[in-house]
C-alpha positions as CSV (number, residue, x, y, z in Angstrom):
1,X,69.1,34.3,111.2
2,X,71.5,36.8,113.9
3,X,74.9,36.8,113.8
4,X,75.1,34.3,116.6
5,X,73.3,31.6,114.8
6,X,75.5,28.4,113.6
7,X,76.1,28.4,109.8
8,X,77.2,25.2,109.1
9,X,75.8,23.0,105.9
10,X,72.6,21.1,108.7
11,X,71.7,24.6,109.7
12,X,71.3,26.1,106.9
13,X,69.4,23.4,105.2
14,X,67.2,23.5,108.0
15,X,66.7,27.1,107.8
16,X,66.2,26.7,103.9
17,X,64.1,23.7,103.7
18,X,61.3,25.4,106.7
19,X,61.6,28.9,104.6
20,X,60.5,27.0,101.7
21,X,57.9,25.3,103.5
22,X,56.7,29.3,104.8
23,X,56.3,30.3,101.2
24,X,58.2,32.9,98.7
25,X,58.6,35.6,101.1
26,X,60.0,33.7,104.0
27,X,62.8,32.5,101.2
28,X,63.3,36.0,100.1
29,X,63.9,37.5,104.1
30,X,66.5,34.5,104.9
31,X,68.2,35.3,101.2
32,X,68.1,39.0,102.5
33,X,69.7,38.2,105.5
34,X,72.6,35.9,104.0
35,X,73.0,39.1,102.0
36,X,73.8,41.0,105.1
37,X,75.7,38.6,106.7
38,X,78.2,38.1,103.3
39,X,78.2,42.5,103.6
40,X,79.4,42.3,107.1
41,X,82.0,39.8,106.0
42,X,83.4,42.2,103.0
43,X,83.8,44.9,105.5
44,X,85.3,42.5,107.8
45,X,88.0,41.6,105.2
46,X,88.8,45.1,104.0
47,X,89.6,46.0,107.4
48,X,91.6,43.1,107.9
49,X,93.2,43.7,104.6
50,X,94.1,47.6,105.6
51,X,95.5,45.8,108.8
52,X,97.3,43.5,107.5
53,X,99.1,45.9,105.0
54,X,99.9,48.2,107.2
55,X,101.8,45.9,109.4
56,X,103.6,44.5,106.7
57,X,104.7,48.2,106.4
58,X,105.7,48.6,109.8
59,X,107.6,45.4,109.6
60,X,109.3,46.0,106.6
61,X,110.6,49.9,108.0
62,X,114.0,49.7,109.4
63,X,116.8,52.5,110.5
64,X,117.8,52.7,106.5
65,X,113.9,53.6,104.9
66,X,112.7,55.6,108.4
67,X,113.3,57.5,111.1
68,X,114.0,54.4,113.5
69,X,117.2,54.1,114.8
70,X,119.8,51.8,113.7
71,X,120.0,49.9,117.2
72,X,116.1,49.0,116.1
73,X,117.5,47.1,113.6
74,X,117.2,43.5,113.8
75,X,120.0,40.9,112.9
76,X,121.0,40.9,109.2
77,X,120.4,44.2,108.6
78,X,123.6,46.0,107.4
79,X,124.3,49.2,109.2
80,X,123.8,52.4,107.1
81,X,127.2,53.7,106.0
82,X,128.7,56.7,107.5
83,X,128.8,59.7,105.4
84,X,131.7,61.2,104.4
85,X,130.7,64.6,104.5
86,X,132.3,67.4,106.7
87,X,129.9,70.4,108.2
88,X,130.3,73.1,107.1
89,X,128.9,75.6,109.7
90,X,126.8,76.9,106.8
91,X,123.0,77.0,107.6
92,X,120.7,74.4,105.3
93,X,119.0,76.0,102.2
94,X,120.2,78.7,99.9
95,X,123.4,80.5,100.6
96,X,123.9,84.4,99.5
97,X,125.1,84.3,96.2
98,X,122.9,81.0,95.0
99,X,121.0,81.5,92.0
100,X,117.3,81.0,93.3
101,X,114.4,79.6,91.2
102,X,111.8,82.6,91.6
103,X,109.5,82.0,88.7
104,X,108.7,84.7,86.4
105,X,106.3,85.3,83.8
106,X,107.4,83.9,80.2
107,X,106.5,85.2,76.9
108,X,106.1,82.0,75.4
109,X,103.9,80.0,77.2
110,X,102.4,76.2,76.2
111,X,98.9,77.2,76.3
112,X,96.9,80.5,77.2
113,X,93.2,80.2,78.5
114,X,91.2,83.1,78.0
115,X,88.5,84.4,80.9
116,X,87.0,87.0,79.4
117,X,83.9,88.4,80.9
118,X,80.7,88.0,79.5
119,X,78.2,90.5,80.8
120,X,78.5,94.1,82.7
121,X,78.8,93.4,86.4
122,X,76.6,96.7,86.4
123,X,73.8,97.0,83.5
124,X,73.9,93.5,82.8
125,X,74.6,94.6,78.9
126,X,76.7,91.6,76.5
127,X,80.2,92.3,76.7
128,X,80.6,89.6,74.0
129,X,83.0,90.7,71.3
130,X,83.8,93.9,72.8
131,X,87.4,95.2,72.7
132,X,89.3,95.1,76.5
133,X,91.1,98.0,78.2
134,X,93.5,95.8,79.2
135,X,94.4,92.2,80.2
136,X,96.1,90.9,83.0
137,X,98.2,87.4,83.3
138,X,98.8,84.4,85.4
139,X,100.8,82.0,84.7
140,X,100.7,78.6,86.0
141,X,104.0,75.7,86.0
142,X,103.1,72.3,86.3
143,X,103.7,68.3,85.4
144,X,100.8,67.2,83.3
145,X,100.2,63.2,83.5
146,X,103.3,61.5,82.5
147,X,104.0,58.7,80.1
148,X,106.3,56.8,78.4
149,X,106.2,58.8,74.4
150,X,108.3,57.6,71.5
151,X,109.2,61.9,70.3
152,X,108.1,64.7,71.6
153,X,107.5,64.4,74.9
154,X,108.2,67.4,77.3
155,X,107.7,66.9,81.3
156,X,106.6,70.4,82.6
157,X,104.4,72.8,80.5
158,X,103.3,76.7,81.1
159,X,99.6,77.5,81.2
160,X,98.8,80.9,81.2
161,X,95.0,82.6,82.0
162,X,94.6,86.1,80.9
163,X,91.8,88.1,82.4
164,X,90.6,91.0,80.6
165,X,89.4,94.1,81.8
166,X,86.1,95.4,79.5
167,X,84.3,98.6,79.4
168,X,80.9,99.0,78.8
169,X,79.9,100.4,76.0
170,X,76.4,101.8,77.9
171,X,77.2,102.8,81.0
172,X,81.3,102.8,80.9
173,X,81.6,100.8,84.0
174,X,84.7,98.0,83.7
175,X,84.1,94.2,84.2
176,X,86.8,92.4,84.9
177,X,86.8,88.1,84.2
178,X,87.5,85.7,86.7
179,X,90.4,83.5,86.8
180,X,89.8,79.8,87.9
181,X,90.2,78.7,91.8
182,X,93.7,78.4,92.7
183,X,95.4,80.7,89.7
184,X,95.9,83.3,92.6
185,X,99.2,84.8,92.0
186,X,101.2,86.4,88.9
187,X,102.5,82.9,88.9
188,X,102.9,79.8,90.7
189,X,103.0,75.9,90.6
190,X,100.5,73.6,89.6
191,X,98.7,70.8,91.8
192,X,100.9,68.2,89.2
193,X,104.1,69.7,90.8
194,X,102.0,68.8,94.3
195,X,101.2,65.9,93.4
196,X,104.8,64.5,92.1
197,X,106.8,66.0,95.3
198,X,104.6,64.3,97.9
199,X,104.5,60.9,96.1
200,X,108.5,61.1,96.1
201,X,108.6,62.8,99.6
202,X,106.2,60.8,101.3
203,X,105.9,57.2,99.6
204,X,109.2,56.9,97.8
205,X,111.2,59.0,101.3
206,X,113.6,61.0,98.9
207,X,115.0,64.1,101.0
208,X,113.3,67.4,99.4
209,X,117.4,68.3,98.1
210,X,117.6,65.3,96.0
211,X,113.1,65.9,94.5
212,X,114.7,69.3,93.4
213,X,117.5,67.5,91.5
214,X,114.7,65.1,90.0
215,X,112.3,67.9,88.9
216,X,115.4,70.2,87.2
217,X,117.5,67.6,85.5
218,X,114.7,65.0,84.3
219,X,111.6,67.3,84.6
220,X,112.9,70.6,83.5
221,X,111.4,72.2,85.9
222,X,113.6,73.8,88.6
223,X,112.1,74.6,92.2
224,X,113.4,75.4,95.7
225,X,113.5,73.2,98.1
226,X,111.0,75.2,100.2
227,X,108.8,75.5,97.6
228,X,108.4,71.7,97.9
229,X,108.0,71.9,101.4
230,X,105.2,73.6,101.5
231,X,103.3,71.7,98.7
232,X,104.0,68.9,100.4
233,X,102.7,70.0,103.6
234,X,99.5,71.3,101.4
235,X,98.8,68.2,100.3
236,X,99.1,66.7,103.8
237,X,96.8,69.5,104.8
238,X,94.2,68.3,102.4
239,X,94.2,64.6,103.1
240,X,93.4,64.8,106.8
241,X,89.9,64.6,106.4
242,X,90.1,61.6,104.2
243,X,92.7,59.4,106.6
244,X,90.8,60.7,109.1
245,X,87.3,59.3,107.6
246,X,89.4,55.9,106.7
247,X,90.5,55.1,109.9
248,X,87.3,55.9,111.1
249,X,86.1,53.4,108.8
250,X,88.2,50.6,109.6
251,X,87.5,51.4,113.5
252,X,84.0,50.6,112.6
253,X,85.0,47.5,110.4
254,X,87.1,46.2,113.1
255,X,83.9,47.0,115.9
256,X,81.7,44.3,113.4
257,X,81.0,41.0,114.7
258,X,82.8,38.4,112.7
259,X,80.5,35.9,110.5
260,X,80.1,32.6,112.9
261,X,82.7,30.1,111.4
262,X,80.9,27.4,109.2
């Protein structure tokens, strides 16, 4: 049964009642090929589906959620008020004189995770239990999942990973434990903080200036607007692959040959 074949109710009696008549595996190769047809459909739909939503998105866009102009804008739709605001011949971002939001180490962190190593990177001998020359710190700021709590809730938390440095007790050379993939410097934001600043940036179109208001005065967590910038532009970075692989896949949805109407 192709594509091209007619599946109304006489057909595929037909079909059925002369598979039955074949025997058990002529019933079970048309069954199979239903099954591929109703597969081709699914994929058929979910491409229509992603279509269809992402019209709706382009229709519902105007000059007041996007970067279209206001003479785009069909009838009915207010015009976006004029600011108010005077330049100020200031350049954007930080003046001198602002305090910045450099983040520093704190003594008091939420959590500390040690990485202590565990044998000599040299003899191979157990470093297990043996005291460290010393023990370096990174710190890490981010937003851990949130959610609606009755007490006690607190929106951005400190994790800090120590690293110690261990002698061996044989052959003196130092081992020094490895800190986790993406703890690279003394301190630095978590992929939480990311995560949050492209969802607001990118989905919910707030200007970076007003996501740094949002993460200091309901987040407690005060950031530049750079800083933002550029974790939003890393998670951009990351996702190319994937919307590259899903328009790919709804290319190659779209390219199917629709199920023969019934």
């Amino acid at each position: 049964m192709g594509h091209d074949d007619s599946m109304d109710n006489n057909a595929l009696r037909a079909k059925t009642d002369a598979a039955c008549r074949q025997g058990p595996d002529a019933v079970f190769e048309l069954f199979a090929e239903i099954m591929t047809q109703l597969e081709r459909l699914s994929v058929r739909v979910a491409a229509l589906e992603v279509e269809n939503a992402a019209l709706k998105a382009r229709l519902g866009t105007d000059s007041h959620n996007s970067s279209k102009p206001p003479s785009s804008d069909g009838p009915g739709v207010k015009p976006r008020p004029k600011s108010l605001r005077v330049a100020s011949g200031h350049p954007s971002g930080g003046q001198p004189g602002h305090p910045g939001h450099t983040l520093r180490l704190t003594a008091n962190p939420d959590a500390v995770e040690l990485h202590a190593p565990c044998a000599c990177r040299a003899c191979g001998r157990s470093l297990v239990g043996v005291a460290p020359q010393r023990v370096e710190r990174r710190q890490v700021v981010d937003l851990p999942p949130i959610k609606a709590q009755v007490v006690g809730w607190n929106a951005s938390s400190i994790l800090e990973h120590q690293s110690p440095t261990v002698r061996c007790p044989d052959c003196g050379v130092e081992t020094v434990g490895d800190f986790p993939p993406g703890v690279e410097a003394s301190n630095q934001y978590g992929p939480g903080v990311a995560a949050t600043a492209s969802y607001l940036h990118f989905y919910q179109l707030l200007p970076f200036e007003r996501i740094c208001g949002i993460f200091d005065d309901l987040l407690g967590c005060p950031i530049s607007e750079r800083t933002l910038e550029s974790k939003a532009e890393g998670c951009h970075a990351n996702l190319v692959g994937v919307e590259a692989a899903i328009k790919q896949g709804v290319m190659a949805g779209s390219a199917l040959p629709a199920m023969t109407r019934r």
